[in-house]
C-alpha positions in Angstrom: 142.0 132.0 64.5 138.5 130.2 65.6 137.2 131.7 68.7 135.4 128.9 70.0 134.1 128.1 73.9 135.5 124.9 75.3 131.7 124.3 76.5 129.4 124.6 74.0 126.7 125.8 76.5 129.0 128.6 77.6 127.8 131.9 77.6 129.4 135.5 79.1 129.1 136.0 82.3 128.1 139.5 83.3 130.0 141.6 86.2 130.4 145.0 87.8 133.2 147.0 89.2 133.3 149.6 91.3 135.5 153.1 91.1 135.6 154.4 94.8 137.6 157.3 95.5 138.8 159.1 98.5 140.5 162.6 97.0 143.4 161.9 94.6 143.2 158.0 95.6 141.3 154.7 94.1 140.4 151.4 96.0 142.2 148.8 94.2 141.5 145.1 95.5 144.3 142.5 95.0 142.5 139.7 93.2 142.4 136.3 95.2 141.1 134.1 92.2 141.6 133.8 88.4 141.2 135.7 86.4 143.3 138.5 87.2 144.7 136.1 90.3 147.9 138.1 92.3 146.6 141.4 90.0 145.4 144.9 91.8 142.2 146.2 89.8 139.2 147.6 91.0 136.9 146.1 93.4 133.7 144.1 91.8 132.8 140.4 90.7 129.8 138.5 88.9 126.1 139.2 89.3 124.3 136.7 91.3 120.9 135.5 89.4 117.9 137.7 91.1 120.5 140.4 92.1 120.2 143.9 90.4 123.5 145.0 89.4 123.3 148.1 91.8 123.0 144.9 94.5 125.4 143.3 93.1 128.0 146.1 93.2 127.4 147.2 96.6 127.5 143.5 97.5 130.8 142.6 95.8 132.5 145.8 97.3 131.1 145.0 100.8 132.8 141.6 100.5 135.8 142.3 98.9 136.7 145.8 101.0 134.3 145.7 104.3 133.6 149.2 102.7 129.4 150.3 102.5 128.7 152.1 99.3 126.1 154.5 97.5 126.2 153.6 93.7 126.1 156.1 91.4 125.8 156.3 87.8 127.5 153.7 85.1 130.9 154.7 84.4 131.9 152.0 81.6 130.7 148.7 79.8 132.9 146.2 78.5 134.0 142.9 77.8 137.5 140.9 79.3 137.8 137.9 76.5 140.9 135.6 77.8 141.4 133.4 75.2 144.2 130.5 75.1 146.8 130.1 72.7 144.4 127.5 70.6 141.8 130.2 70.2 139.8 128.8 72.2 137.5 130.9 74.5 138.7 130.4 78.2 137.0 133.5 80.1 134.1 136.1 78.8 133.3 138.6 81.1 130.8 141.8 80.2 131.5 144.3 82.9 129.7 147.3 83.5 131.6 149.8 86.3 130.1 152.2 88.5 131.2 155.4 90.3 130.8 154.3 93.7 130.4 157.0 97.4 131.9 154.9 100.2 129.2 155.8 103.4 131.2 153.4 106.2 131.9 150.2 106.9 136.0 149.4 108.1 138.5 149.1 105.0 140.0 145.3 105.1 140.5 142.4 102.7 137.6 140.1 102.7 136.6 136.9 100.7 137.9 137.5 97.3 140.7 140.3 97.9 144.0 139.3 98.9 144.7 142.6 99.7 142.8 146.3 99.3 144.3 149.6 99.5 143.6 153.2 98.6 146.1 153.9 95.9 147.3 157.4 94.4 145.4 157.6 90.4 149.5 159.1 90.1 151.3 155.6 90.9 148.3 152.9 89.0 151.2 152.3 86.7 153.6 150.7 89.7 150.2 148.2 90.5 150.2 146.8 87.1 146.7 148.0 86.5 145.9 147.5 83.1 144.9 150.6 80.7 142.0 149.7 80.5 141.2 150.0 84.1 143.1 153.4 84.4 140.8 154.4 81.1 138.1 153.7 83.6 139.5 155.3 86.8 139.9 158.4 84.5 136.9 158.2 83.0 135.2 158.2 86.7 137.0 161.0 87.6 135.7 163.3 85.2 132.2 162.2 85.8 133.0 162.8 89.6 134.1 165.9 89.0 131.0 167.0 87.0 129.1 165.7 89.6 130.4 167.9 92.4 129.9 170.9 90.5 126.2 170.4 89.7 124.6 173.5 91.9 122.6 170.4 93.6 125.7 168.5 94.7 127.1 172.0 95.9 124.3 173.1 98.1 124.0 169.8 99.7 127.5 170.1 101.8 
């Protein structure tokens, strides 16, 4: 098979995605666009040129959720390659996801989102999240985790 873009001035397009969680539950967005159009996955979108990707993070989730958010550290990098049944390149997305503290704002669907809701890490599987985003929501747990147990973290509540 030829992997080939359908514009040869194509290039990847870079996003971020944000894991938010509030105890044993994750935001998930309902996408309200391709790709991933009808499909729950984690809030985020594309980098706007000039934007840091911390900006663009907080900006996409604020968007997306109504939710304000501190980021925190880099959870995951990686690529979502769509390709069509000729081969040929139709989507190239690098992502890189973040562990994200929701501060405030008031939880509602916004621009992108079809839908948001907290959702128990237990039922991902009934949203049709892929594995790879569940590989990240674990992943982001375990970092969180680490993160609350740092004697800093503990003597700051």
């Amino acid at each position: 098979m030829t992997v080939t873009p359908r514009d040869p001035s194509a290039r990847p397009i870079v996003g971020v995605g944000a894991v938010i969680f509030d105890g044993g539950r994750v935001l998930l967005v309902k996408r309200g666009h391709e790709p991933l159009k009808g499909e729950w996955s984690l809030p985020g979108g594309r980098v706007e040129l000039g934007e840091t990707l911390e900006d663009a993070v907080a900006r996409e989730v604020r968007e997306e959720t109504g939710l304000e958010v501190t980021v925190g550290p880099v959870i995951e990098v990686l690529d979502r390659l769509r390709l069509a049944p000729d081969g040929v390149v139709e989507h190239h997305f690098v992502i890189i996801d973040y562990l994200c503290h929701a501060r405030g704002g008031t939880l509602a669907h916004a621009s992108d989102a079809d839908d948001v809701q907290w959702v128990d890490v237990a039922q991902l599987r009934e949203y049709r999240v892929t594995d790879k985003a569940i590989e990240v929501i674990a992943k982001a747990q375990t970092v969180s985790a680490a993160i609350r147990n740092t004697p800093a973290h503990r003597a700051a509540r």
